[in-house]
N, C-alpha and C positions, 0 to 999 in steps of 0.2 A: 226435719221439715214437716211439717203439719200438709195437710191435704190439699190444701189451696195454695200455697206454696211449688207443691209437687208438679199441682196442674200450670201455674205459672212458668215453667222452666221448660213443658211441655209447649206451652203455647210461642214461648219465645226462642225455641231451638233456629226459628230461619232467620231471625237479625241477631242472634245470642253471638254473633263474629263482630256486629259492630261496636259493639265495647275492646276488643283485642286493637280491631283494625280504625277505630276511631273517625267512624262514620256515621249515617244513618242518626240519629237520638243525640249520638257519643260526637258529632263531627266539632262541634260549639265549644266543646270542652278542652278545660287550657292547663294540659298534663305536660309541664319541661321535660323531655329526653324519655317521653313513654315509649316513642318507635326504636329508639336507640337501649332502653333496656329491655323493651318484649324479644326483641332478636339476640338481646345477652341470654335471657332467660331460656328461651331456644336451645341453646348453645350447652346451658348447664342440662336440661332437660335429654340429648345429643348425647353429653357426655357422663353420666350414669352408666355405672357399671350394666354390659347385657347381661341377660338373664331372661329367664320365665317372668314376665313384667303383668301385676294383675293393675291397670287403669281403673280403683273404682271410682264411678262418678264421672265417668271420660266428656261429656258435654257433646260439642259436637267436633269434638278429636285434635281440638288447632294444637293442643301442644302432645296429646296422642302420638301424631306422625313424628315429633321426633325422638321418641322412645327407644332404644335401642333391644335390641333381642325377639323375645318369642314372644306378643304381646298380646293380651287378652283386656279388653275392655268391654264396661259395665257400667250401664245409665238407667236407672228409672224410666227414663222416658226415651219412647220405643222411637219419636222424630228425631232425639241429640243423635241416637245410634244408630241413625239411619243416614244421618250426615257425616258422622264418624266413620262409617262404612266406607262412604268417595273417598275420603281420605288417606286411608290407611286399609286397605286390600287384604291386605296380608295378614291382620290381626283376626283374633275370633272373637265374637262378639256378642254378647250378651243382657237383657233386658232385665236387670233384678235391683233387689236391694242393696244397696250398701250396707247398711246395720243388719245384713243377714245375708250374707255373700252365701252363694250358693256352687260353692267350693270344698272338698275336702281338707281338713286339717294339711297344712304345707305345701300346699299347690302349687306356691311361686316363690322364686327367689325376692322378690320386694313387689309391695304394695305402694303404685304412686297415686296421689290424688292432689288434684288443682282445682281451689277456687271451691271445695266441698266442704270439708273442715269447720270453714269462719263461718257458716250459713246453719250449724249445728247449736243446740241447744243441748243441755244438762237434762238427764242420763244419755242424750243422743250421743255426745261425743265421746264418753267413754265408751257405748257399746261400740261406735264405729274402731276407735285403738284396739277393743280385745277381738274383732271380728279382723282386725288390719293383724294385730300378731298369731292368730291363731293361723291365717292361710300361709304367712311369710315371715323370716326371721328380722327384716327389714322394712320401713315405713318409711318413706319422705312425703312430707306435704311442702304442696304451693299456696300459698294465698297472698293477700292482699295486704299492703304492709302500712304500719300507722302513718301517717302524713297527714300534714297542716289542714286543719279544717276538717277534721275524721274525727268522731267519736269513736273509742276503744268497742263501743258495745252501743248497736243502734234496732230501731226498726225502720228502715226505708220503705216511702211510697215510689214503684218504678213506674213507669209508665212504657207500653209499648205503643206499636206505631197503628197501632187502628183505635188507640184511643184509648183501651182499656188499662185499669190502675190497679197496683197490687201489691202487697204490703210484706216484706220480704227482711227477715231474721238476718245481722250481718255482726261479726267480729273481724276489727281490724289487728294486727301481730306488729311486734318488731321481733328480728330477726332469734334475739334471745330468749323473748317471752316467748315466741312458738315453740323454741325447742326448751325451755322448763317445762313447758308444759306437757310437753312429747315425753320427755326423758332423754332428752339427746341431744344434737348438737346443731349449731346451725349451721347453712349451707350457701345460704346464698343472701345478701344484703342490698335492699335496694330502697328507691326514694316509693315504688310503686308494689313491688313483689318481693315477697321476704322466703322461704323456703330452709325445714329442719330435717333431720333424720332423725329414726331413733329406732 
């Protein structure tokens, strides 16, 4: 993510829920069985093995809280992780980079990251997989899955709710190309959310 980017994801941390919860911006929008798989998606997120769990990229924690184990999450921006916080108590929680985790070698049993990944550009996203393998011997991402009317590789104009526009890096997956790409397997298959390991 480039600078303005960065500050974007900063500025949209307090409606950054109405995309999950399909309000606000997001209310208009005509997603078949999105509330019916975000709460599957939940569910797989529940059911990961616990563990030392490092969130990089946690946003502002919606799929966070249901992480199981010891959980440490990690945002760029110090507003996601401060929303993250109400959320999830009990996690420890951290203001840094993700392409440069500020973690010693093996720190946690798996690295999850949602909705970070597909917003990465080349060298970005391989540094983020040797920064994901070096803390943890396991990596699952979440992101966004191809579907009708998605370019595989776009740049979007978003727009928030006081007006301001901003021009935001996006890679859409299906459930296999993410894990080729990973080196691993996939996890979870869906019309909205796609999710691999590796």
């Amino acid at each position: 993510m480039n600078r303005e980017e960065r500050r974007y994801y900063d500025l949209r941390a307090a409606e950054y829920d109405d995309w999950y919860l399909g309000r606000g911006l997001y209310a208009d929008r005509v997603r078949p069985d999105w509330d019916a798989e975000t709460r599957r998606l939940e569910r797989f997120v529940a059911g990961l093995p616990p563990g030392r769990i490092l969130d990089a990229a946690c946003g502002t924690g919606f799929l966070t809280r249901h992480l199981p184990g010891d959980v440490t999450a990690l945002d760029q921006s110090a507003a996601m992780v401060e929303i993250a916080r109400g959320r999830r108590p009990d996690a420890a929680y951290a203001v840094g980079d993700a392409l440069a985790l500020p973690f010693p070698d093996r720190s946690f049993d798996l690295v999850f990251t949602a909705h970070f990944y597909g917003h990465l550009r080349e060298p970005d996203g391989a540094r983020f997989l040797a920064e994901a393998r070096r803390v943890a011997p396991r990596l699952v991402v979440v992101d966004t899955a191809l579907h009708e009317g998605a370019e595989p590789e776009e740049m979007q104009e978003r727009t928030l709710r006081d007006g301001s526009r901003h021009r935001v890096y996006k890679r859409y997956f299906t459930a296999d190309g993410l894990a080729e790409e990973l080196g691993g397997e996939p996890l979870f298959r869906g019309t909205w959310y796609v999710a691999a390991a590796a």
